[in-house]
N, C-alpha and C positions, 0 to 999 in steps of 0.2 A: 860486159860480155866478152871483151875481150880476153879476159882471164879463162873463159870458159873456153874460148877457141883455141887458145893457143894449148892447153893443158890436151883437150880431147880429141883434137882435128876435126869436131861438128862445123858444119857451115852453117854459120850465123849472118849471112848474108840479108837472109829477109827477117830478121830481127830490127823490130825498131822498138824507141819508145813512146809514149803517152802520157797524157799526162789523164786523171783521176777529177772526173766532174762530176755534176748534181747535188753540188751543198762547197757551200765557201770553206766550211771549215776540210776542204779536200784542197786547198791550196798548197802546193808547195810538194803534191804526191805523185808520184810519175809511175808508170809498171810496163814492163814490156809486154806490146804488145808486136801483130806481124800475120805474117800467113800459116807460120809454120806453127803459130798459139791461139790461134783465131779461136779452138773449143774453150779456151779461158772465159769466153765471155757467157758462157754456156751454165760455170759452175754457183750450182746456186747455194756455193755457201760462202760465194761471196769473196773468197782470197784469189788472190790473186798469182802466179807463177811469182815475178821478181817484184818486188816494190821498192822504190827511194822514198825517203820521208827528206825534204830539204831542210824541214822546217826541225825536226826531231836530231837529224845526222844518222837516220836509223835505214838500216835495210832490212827485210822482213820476205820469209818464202814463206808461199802460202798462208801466210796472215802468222807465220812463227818467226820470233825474233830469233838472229844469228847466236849461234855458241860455238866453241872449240867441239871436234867431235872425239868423242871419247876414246881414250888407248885400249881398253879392251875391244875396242871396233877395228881403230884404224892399224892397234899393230896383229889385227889376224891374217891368216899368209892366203886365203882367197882373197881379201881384201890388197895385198902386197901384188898380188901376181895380176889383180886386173888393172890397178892404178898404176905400179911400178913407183911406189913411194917407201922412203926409208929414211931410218932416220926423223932429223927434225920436222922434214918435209911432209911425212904420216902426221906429228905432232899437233903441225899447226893449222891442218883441215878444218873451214868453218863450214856449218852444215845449221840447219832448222830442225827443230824435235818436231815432228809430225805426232808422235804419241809413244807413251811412254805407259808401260805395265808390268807388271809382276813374272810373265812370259814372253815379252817382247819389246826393245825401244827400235821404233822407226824415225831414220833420220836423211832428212833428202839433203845431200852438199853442195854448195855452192859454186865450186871452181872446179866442178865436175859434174855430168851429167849423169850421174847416177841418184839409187836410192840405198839405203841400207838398214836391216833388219837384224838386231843382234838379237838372236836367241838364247835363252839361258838354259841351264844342263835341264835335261829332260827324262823323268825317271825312266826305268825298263820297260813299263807297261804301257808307255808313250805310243804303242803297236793299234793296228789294223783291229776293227771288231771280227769274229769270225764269224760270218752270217751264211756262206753259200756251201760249207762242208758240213755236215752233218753224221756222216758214216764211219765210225770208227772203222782203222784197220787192222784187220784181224785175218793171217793167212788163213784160218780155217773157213771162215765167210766170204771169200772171193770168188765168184763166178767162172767158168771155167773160161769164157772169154776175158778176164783180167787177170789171168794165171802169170801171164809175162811181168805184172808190176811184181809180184811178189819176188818170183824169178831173180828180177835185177835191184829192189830193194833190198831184200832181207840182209844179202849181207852187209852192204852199208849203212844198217840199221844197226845192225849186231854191232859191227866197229865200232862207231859215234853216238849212238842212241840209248842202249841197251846197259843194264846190270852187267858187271861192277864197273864198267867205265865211266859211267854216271852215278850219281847217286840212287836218282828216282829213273824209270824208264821213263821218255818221253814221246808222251799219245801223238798219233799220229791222225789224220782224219779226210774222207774220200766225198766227193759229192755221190748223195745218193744214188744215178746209174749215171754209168759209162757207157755210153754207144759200143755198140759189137765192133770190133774192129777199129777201134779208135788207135791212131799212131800215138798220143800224147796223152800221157794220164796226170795228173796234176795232185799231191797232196800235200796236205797244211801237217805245220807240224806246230802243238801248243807246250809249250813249258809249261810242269806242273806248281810251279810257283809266279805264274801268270794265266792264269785257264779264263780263257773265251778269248784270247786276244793272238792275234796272227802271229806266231814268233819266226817260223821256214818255212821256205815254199820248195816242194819238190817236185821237180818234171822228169818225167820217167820215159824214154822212147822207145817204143815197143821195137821199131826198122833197124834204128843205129845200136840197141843196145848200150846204152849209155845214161847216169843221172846224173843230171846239176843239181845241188841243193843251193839257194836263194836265199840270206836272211836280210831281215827287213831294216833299214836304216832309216829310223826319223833325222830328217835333214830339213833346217828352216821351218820347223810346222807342218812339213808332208813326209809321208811314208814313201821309199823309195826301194826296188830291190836291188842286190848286189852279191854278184856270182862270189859263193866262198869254199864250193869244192867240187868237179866233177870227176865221175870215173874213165873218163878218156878227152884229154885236154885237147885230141886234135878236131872235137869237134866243140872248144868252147870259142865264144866270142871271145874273151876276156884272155891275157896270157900269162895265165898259168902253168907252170913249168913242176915237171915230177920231182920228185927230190931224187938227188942223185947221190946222197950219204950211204958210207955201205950201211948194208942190211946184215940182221943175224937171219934172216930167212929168205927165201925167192919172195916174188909178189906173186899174191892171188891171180889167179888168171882172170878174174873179173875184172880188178884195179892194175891190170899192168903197165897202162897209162894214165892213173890215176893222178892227179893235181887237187894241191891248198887242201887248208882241213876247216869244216865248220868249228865255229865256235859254239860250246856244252854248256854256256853259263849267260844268262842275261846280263848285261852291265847299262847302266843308266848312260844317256847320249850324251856326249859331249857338247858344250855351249856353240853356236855355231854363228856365222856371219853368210847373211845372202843380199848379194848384189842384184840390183833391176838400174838394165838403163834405161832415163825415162826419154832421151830423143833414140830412135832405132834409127840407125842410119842407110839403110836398105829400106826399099818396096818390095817384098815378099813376092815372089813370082806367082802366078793364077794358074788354077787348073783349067782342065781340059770340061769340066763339067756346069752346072748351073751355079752362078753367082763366082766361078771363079774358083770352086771349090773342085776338088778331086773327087771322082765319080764312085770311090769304095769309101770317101767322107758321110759317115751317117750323123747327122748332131744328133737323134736323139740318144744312140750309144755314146758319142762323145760325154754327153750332160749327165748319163744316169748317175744320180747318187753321187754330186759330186755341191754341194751347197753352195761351195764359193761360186758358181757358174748360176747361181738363180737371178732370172730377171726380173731386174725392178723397174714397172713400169713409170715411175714419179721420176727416176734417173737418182745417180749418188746423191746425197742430201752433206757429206763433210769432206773435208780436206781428205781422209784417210779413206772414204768408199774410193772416190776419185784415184787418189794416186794406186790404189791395191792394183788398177785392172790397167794403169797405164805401161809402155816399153814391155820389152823383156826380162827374163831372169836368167842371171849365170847359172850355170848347173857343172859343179868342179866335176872332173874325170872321177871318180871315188863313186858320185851316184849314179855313174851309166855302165862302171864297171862288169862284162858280161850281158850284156843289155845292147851294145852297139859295136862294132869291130873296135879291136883297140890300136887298128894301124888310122883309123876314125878319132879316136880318141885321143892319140897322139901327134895330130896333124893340125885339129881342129879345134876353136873354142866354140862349146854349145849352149846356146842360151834358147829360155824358152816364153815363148808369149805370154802375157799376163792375161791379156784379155781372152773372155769365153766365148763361145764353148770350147774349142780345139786346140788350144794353150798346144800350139804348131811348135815343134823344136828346129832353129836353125843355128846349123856349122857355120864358123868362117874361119876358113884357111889362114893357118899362122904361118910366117919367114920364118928363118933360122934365128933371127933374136925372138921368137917367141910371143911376135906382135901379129896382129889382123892384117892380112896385105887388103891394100886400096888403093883406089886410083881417084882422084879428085873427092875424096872422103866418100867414097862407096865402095862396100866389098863386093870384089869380081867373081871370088868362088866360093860356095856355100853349097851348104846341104840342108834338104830340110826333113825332118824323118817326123809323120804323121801315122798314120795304119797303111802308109807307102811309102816309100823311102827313094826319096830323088837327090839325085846328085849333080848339082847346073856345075859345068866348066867353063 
């Protein structure tokens, strides 16, 4: 365990070990145990967090023998930028195969307290079902209380969307009503060489006069969005800058601070690596409300329709239910792009809870080399952004 302290600055203070009773032929087996693993004894499939075999020379996480962990894992650059390994030192990483598939190897490492999920490339239609829009948009069928989307859509339709700049025009589609006077109107846009599957999300602001278009990035096995063009950058999250190349014409007075251009063409997702630490080294600060929870925290909106969040009352039954819901997960700046301030984004590394329902996002404040500041292995400044956004200093 010492390897693990020095590598990740966890305090392994109340780490000890034990040794493995209830049958002789457990001689000679030891597994840590302690305060901080006490739910080990919980798991009922039986493995254990670390194990030494004396008697074998073998060590075993979670009931999986040790291996090198593979270069397509360890040389990807989330993977570089959370461990800060290079070179041989990526190389020689030993980690456990938790499980291993045709879409996923999960591998928990050893001389680190993380977890890691390499994902493989994922076709274009890897997207969102389209369940909640139903209304095609059609300027001639708009009510005259949604006169405004048309207004501030059409033309960034026409630019990006529309014949000849596309091949095919690309449908767009509305939830059946819009409240009177709604500030934010919201439309799905589907590629016709993907149809019924979320491909952009468009928010339209009746007040600011302004669209961000949204397209969707499968990242890790979840759908994520990420701002890729609005028509007035000074009201995007994300920092996006206008092009300042001359022009053969003025700008449209609608785009005059228009930033970034969608992309017109589906492309399959690139292989991805997602880190989960599985000790958190923070206590998550408690709301103001019952259980500790924040008082605009609803679970049963947190849980709808989200399957990995279903409870089982019998508890995990394997090695892989167990660790899905244990620590955090990285979430690189690329998936909160326009989703969170990017002076947030560039201050901060955010990871987000594993465990359900409310899979909470928290910030921790990076120094200027790019590391988590702490003070006796706790971080002092964090954010945690839920359906309210707090910021502890």
């Amino acid at each position: 365990m010492s390897t693990c302290s020095e590598a990740s600055s966890i305090d392994t203070a109340e780490f000890e070990w034990g040794s493995i009773g209830g049958d002789i032929h457990n001689a000679g087996r030891y597994c840590v145990v302690g305060l901080l693993l006490m739910s080990l004894h919980t798991d009922k499939s039986g493995a254990t967090w670390v194990e030494l075999n004396v008697q074998l020379l073998q060590v075993t996480v979670r009931g999986r023998y040790v291996t090198p962990l593979e270069e397509e894992t360890s040389g990807h650059s989330d993977f570089r930028d959370i461990l800060r390994l290079r070179g041989r030192e990526a190389k020689t990483v030993q980690c456990a195969a938790l499980l291993s598939t045709d879409l996923v190897k999960v591998r928990e490492l050893l001389s680190f307290p993380f977890r890691t999920l390499h994902w493989m490339e994922r076709p274009s239609n890897a997207l969102p079902v389209l369940t909640d829009a139903d209304r095609i948009y059609d300027v001639e069928d708009l009510d005259a209380s949604e006169g405004f989307i048309a207004e501030l859509f059409e033309p960034v339709r026409r630019q990006f969307f529309a014949q000849p700049v596309v091949p095919q025009d690309i449908l767009f589609f509305l939830q059946e009503e819009i409240p009177e006077g709604a500030a934010v109107a919201m439309l799905t846009g589907v590629h016709p060489r993907i149809r019924g599957r979320v491909w952009k999300e468009v928010l339209v602001f009746r007040e600011l006069r302004v669209v961000h278009i949204y397209g969707i990035l499968n990242y890790g096995g979840q759908c994520y969005r990420r701002l890729e063009y609005t028509t007035n950058c000074k009201y995007a999250l994300s920092g996006l800058q206008p092009a300042f190349q001359n022009r053969p014409s003025p700008w449209p007075e609608w785009g005059r601070h228009q930033a970034g251009k969608p992309e017109t063409e589906p492309k399959n997702f690139p292989p991805s690596v997602v880190l989960s630490r599985t000790l958190v080294r923070r206590t998550p600060s408690k709301g103001t409300g019952e259980d500790g929870r924040e008082p605009l925290d609803d679970t049963e909106q947190w849980s709808d329709g989200d399957v990995s969040e279903e409870e089982d009352d019998e508890g995990e039954r394997t090695v892989w239910e167990r660790a899905q819901r244990e620590g955090e997960q990285y979430l690189p700046q690329r998936v909160l792009e326009g989703l969170l301030p990017e002076a947030l984004l560039k201050t901060y590394r955010f990871y987000q809870t594993n465990s359900w329902p409310h899979r909470v996002i928290h910030g921790y404040k990076l120094n200027e080399q790019k590391e988590e500041e702490e003070e006796s292995g706790t971080p002092q400044h964090f954010v945690e952004v839920g359906k309210t956004l707090l910021v502890a200093l």
